[in-house]
SEPA-973514 format. One record per residue (C-alpha): y, z, x. Coordinates in pm, 1 decimal. Layout:
SEPA-973514
> c2;c3;c1
> Y;Z;X
...
//
This chain:
SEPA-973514
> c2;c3;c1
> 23676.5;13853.0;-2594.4
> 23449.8;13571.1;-2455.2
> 23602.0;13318.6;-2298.4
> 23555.5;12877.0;-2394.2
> 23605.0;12620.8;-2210.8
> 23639.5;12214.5;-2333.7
> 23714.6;11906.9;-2142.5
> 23873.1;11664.5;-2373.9
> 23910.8;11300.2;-2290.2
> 24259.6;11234.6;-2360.4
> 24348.8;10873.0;-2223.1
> 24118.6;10559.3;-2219.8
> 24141.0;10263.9;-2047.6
> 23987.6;9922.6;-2038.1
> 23800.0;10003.8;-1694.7
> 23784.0;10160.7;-1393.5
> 23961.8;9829.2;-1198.0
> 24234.0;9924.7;-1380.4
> 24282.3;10261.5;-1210.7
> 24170.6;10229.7;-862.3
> 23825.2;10345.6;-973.0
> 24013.2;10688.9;-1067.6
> 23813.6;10691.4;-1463.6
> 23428.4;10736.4;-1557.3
> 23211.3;10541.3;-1790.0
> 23182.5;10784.1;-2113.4
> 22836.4;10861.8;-2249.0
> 22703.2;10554.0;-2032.8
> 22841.9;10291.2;-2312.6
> 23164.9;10098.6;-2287.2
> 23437.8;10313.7;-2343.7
> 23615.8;10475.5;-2000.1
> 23809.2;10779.7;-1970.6
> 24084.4;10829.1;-1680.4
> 24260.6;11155.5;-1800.4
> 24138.6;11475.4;-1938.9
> 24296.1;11819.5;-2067.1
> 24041.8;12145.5;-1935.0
> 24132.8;12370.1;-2246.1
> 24050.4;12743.7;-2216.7
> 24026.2;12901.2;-2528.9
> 23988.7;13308.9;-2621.6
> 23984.1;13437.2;-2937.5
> 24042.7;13149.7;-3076.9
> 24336.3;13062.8;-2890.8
> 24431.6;12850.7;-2583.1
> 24478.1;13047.9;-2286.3
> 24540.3;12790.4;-2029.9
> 24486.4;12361.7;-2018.2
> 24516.1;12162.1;-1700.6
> 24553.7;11809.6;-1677.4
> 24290.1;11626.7;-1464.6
> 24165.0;11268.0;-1374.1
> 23816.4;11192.8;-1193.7
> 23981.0;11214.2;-829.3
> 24129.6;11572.6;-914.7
> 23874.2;11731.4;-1174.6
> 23684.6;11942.3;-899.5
> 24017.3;12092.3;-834.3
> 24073.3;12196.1;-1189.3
> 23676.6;12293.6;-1248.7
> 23688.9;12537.7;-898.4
> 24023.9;12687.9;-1110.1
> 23826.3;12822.3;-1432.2
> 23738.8;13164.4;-1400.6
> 23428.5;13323.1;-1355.7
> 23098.1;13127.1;-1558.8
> 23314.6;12934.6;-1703.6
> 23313.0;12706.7;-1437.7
> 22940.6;12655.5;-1440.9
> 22977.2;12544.4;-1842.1
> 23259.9;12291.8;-1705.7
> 23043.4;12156.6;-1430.6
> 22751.3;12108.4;-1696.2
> 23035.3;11921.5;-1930.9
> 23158.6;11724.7;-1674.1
> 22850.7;11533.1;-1588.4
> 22751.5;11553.3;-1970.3
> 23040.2;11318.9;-1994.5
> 22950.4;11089.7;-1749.2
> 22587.2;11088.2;-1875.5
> 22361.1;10770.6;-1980.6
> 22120.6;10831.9;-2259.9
> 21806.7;10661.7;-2268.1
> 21709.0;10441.7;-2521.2
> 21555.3;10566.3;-2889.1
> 21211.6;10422.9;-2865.9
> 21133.0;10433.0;-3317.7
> 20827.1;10257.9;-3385.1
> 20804.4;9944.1;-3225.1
> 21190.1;9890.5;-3176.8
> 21403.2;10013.2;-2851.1
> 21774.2;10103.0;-3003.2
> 21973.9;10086.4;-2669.2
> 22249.0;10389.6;-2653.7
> 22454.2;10206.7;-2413.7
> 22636.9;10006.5;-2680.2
> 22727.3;10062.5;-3032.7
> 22441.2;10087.2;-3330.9
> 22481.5;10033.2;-3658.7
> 22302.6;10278.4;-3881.5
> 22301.9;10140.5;-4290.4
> 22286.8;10351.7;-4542.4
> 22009.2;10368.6;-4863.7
> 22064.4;10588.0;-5112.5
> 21815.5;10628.9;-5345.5
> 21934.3;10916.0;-5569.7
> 22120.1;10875.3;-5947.9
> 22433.6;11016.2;-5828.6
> 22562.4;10846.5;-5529.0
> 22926.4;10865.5;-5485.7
> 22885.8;10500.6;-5318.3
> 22642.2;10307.1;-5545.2
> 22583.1;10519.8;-5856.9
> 22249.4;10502.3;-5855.6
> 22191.2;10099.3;-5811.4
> 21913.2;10140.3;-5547.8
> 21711.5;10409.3;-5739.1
> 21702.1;10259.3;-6087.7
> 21626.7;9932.3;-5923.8
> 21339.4;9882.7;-5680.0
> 21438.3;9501.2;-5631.1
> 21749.9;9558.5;-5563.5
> 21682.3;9865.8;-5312.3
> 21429.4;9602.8;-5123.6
> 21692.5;9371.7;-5140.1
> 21936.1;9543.3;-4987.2
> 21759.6;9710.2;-4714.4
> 21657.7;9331.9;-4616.9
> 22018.2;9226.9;-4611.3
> 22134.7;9519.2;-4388.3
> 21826.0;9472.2;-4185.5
> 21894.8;9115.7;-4125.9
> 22257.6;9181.5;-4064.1
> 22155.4;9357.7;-3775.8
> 22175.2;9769.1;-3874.7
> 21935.9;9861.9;-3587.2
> 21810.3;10200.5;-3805.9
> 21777.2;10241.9;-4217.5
> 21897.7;10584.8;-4315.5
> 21733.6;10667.7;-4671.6
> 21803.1;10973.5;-4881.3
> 21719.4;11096.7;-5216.8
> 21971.7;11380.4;-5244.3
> 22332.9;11347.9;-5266.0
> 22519.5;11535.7;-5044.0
> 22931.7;11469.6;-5216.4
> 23108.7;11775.2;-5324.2
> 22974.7;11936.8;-5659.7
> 22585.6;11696.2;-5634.6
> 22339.8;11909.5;-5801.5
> 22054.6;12043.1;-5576.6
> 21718.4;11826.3;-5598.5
> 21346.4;12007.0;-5619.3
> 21160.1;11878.1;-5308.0
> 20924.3;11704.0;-5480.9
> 21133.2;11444.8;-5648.4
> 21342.0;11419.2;-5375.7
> 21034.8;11289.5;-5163.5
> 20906.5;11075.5;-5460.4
> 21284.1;10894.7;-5453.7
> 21225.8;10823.6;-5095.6
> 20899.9;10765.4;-4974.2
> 20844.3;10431.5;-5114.6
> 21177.3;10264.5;-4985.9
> 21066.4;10447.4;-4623.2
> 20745.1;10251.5;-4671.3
> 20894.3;9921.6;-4765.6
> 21140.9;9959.8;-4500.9
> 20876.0;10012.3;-4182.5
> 20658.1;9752.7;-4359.9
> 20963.7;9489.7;-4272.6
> 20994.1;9645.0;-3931.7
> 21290.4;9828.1;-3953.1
> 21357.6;10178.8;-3759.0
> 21410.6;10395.6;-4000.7
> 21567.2;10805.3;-4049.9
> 21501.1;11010.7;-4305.2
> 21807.9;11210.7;-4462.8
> 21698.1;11521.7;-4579.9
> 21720.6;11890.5;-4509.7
> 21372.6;12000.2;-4671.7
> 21015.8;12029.3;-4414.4
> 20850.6;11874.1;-4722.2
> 21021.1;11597.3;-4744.7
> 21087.2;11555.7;-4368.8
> 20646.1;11587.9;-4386.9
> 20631.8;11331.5;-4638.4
> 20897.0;11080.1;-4474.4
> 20703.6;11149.5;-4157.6
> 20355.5;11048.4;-4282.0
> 20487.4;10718.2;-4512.6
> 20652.4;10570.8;-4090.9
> 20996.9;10720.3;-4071.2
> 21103.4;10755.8;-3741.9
> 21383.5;11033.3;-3675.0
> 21513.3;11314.3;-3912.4
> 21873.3;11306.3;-4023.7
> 21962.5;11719.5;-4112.1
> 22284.3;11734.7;-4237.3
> 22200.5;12125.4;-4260.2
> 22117.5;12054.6;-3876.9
> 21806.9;12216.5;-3950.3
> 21973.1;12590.5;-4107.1
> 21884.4;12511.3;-4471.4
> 21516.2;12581.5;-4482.5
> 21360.9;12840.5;-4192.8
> 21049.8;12584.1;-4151.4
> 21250.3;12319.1;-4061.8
> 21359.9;12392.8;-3711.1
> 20931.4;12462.6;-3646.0
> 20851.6;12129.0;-3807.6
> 21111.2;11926.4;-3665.5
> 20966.8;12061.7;-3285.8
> 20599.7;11971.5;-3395.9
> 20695.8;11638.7;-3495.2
> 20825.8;11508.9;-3171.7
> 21042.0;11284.8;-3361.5
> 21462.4;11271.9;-3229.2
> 21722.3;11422.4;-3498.3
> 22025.4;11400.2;-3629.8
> 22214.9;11797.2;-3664.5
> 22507.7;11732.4;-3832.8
> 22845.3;12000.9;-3865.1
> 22839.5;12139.5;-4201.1
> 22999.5;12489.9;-4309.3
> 22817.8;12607.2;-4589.1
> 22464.1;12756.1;-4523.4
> 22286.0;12750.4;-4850.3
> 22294.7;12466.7;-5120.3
> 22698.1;12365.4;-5123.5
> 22722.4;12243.8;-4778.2
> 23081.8;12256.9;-4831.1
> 23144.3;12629.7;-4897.2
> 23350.9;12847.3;-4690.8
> 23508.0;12642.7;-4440.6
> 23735.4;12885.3;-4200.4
> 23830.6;12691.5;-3886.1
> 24080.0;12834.1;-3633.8
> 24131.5;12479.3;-3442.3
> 23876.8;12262.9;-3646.1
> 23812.9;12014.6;-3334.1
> 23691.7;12336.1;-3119.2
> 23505.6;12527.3;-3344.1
> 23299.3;12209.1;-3473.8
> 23245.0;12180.2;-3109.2
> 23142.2;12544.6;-3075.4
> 22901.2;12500.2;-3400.8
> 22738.1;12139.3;-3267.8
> 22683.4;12343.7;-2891.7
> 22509.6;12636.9;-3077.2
> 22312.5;12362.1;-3301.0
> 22187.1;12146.0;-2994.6
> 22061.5;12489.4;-2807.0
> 21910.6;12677.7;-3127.4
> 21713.7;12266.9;-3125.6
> 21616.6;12254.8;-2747.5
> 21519.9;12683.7;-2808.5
> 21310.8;12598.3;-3047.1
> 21083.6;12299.7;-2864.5
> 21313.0;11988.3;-2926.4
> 21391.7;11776.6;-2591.2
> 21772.6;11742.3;-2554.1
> 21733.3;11376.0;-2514.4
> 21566.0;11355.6;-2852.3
> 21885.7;11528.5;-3024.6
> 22195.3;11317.8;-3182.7
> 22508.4;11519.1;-3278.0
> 22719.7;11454.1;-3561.7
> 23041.2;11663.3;-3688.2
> 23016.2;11600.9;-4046.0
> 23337.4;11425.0;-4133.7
> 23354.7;11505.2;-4485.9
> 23156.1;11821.7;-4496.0
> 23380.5;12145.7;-4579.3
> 23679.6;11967.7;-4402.3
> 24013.5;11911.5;-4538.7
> 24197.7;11527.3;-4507.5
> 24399.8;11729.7;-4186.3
> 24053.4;11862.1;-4063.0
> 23895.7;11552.2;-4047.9
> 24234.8;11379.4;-3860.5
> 24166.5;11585.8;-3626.8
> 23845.4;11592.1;-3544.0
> 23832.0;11241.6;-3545.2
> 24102.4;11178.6;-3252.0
> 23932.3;11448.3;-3085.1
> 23610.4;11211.6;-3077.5
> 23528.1;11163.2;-2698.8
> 23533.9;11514.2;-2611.1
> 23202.7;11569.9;-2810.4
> 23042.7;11375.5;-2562.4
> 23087.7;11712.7;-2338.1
> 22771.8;11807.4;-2496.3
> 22547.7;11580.3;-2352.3
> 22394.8;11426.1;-2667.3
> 22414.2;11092.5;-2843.4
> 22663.5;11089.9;-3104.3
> 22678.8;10960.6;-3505.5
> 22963.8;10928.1;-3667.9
> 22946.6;10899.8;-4063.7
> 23262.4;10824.5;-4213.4
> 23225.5;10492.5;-4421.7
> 23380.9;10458.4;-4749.1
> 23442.9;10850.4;-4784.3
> 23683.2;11007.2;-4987.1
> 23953.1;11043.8;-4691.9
> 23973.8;10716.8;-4673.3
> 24105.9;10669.4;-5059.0
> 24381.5;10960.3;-4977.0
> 24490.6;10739.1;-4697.5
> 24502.3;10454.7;-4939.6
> 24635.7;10517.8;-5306.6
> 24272.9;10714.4;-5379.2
> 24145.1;10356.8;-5397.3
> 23747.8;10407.0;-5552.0
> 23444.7;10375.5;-5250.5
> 23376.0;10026.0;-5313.2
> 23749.8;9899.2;-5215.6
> 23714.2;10138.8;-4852.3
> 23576.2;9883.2;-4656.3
> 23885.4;9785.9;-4433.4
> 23966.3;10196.5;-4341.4
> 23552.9;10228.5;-4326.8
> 23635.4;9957.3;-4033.6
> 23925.4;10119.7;-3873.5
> 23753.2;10433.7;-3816.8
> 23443.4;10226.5;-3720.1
> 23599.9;10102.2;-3446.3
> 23787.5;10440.3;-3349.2
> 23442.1;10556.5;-3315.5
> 23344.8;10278.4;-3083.4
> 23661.8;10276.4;-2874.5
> 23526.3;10666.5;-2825.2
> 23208.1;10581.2;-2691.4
> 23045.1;10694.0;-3029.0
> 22659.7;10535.5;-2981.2
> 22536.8;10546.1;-3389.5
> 22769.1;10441.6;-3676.6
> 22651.4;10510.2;-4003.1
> 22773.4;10296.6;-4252.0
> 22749.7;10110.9;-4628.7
> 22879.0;9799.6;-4484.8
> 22610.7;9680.6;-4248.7
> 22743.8;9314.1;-4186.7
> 23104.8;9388.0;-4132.5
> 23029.1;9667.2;-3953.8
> 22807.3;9484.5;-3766.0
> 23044.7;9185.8;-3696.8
> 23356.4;9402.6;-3563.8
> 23093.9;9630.8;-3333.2
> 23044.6;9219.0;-3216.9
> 23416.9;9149.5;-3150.7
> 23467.7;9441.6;-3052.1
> 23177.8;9427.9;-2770.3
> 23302.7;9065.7;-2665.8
> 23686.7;9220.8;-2606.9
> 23518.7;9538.1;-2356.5
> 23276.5;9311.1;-2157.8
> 23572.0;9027.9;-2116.4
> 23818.5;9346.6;-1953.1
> 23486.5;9453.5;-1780.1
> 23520.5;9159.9;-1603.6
> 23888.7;9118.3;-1573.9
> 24004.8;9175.7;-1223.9
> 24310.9;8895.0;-1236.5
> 24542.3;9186.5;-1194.4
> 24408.0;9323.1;-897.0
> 24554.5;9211.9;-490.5
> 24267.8;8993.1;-355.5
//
C-alpha cells in the first residue's frame, strides 16, 4: 500500500516574539503556527506521527521514508507560502488578510432565503448593495440550490436566474463568482463580467468543465463534495474524514493545474456540509490549518448551515448568525483567506475586531528582556 504523509498545524500562537522566532506565518496572513504533528498514513491508517516545531522540522522531514519526504518538503513551504493577490476586474482582493465572500442566491428554494432574491429583483439589487457596501470584497451568485434533497436545474434557467444579478452586480463594481457546476452557465456568467468560478463539483460534474474553466483564465473555487453525479451528497465513505478530504482537495488542485489552470489561480474549499455528518464536519473544521499544506488559498463556507442548528436546539437558518460567527472566526484564527457568508456586515465587523486584536499582539513585545 502507498504511503501519505500530512503536516498538521496543531498549536497557534499570537506571533513569532512569543516563541523565540521558533513559529511561521501560515498561508502569508495573520495566523502563526509553532507546533506541528508529521502524520504518516497507509491504508488508511496512521503508521507513525512526530511532533515538530520550525527549529526541529528538517529533523522530522529527513525521518520520512523514501518520496515521502519530497511531498513533506513541498508541504512544508506550502505552509509558509504567501499568495498573491486576486486581481477580479478592476478590484485587488489581498489574500494576506481575511475576505468576506456574501452570498446571492437567486433560486426558489434556498434553504437560507426561500426564494426572496429571485422573486424579487429589488430586493436582490438591494441586497447585493448592502453586502457590497458592508464591505464583502466578492458577490457569490447562484441559481441552483445545492441543500440535501434540491431538485436538479436545466442549464438554461439556471443561467437565466443568474445572469442579470451578475450584471447588476459588476455594473456597481463589485468582484463577483459565479456558483455553478455547468460550462454553460460558467460561459454565460463569464460573458455578462463574472470574475472567478465557484465548482462545488470542483469541476467533476460536467466533462467540459475542467476544458472551459482552463480556457477562461479565470481563478476557481473546487470545493470537497462526495457524490459525483446530481446528489452531491451521495455516498460519503471516509476512513479519517480530515485526511481523506485532504487526499480528495490534493487530487482536485492537480487534475486543475493538469488540465491548464495556474496553481495560483486555484482556491480550495472542503465542503462543510456536503456528504458530511455533524462529527465529520467537527472534525474537519479543527483540522483547518493543515489544508494550507496544499499550497492554495482557502474558502470556508459554513454560515448559517444546518450543523449549526444541531449545535443549537435545530434553531431555523435565519436565527444561526452568532454560531455562523464562531466558526467565522475559527476560520480566521486558521489563516482561512475567503469566508463565505449570508451575513456580510457582521461578518465583516468581527473579521475587523478580529484584525485589530492580531496586529495589536503583532506588535506586542512588552514581554520580551530588552
Amino acid at each position: 500500500m502507498s504511503q501519505s504523509v500530512y503536516i498538521q498545524p496543531i498549536t497557534m500562537v499570537t506571533g513569532p516574539q512569543a516563541v523565540e522566532g521558533d513559529a511561521i506565518r501560515l498561508a502569508g496572513g495573520m495566523a502563526y503556527a509553532r507546533e506541528f504533528a508529521v502524520i504518516v498514513r497507509e491504508g488508511g491508517a496512521v503508521v507513525s506521527r512526530r511532533i515538530a516545531t520550525k527549529a526541529s522540522m528538517a529533523e522530522a522531514l529527513a525521518a520520512l521514508p523514501g518520496e515521502l519526504g519530497a511531498d513533506g518538503e513541498m508541504q512544508w513551504s506550502n505552509l509558509q507560502m504567501a499568495h498573491p493577490p486576486m486581481e477580479l476586474g478592476g478590484r485587488t482582493i489581498r489574500l494576506d488578510q481575511p475576505q468576506v465572500m456574501g452570498i446571492l442566491n437567486v433560486t426558489p428554494d434556498s434553504f437560507s432565503d426561500g426564494g426572496e432574491f429571485m422573486d424579487d429583483p429589488d430586493a436582490m439589487k438591494a441586497h447585493a448593495a448592502a453586502m457590497h457596501e458592508a464591505g464583502a470584497a466578492i458577490i457569490d451568485i447562484g441559481g441552483e440550490s445545492t441543500r440535501p434533497g434540491a431538485k436538479a436545474v436545466w442549464e438554461g434557467e439556471e443561467a437565466k436566474r443568474v445572469v442579470p444579478a451578475i450584471e447588476h452586480c459588476v455594473a456597481m463594481g463589485a468582484a463577483v463568482s459565479v456558483d455553478t457546476r455547468r460550462p454553460a452557465v460558467m460561459e454565460a456568467a463569464l460573458e455578462a463580467g463574472a470574475h472567478v468560478i465557484n465548482d462545488v463539483s470542483a469541476l467533476r460534474y460536467d466533462p467540459r468543465s475542467l476544458g472551459f474553466a482552463a480556457a477562461s483564465g479565470k481563478p476557481v473555487i473546487l470545493m470537497h463534495a462526495p457524490g459525483t453525479g446530481e446528489d452531491l451528497h451521495a455516498d460519503p465513505d471516509y476512513s479519517a474524514v480530515a485526511f481523506d478530504v485532504f487526499d480528495f482537495l490534493k487530487q482536485a488542485r492537480d487534475r486543475a493545474v493538469g488540465a491548464g489552470i495556474a496553481a495560483e489561480r486555484i482556491v480550495l474549499d472542503p465542503g462543510i456540509g456536503f456528504g458530511k455528518s455533524l462529527s465529520d464536519n467537527l472534525t474537519i473544521l479543527n483540522h483547518l490549518p493543515m489544508y494550507h499544506a496544499l499550497g492554495c488559498p482557502l474558502l470556508l463556507g459554513v454560515s448559517r448551515k444546518r450543523m449549526i442548528g444541531a449545535l443549537s436546539n435545530e434553531v431555523p437558518a435565519h436565527k444561526r448568525v452568532g454560531g455562523s460567527l464562531t466558526l467565522a472566526q475559527l476560520g480566521m484564527d486558521a489563516g482561512v483567506q475567503l469566508l463565505r457568508v449570508h451575513d456580510v456586515f457582521e461578518t465583516v465587523q468581527a473579521r475587523n475586531v478580529w484584525r485589530g486584536l492580531r496586529d495589536a499582539a503583532l506588535t506586542d513585545f512588552s514581554g520580551l528582556e530588552p
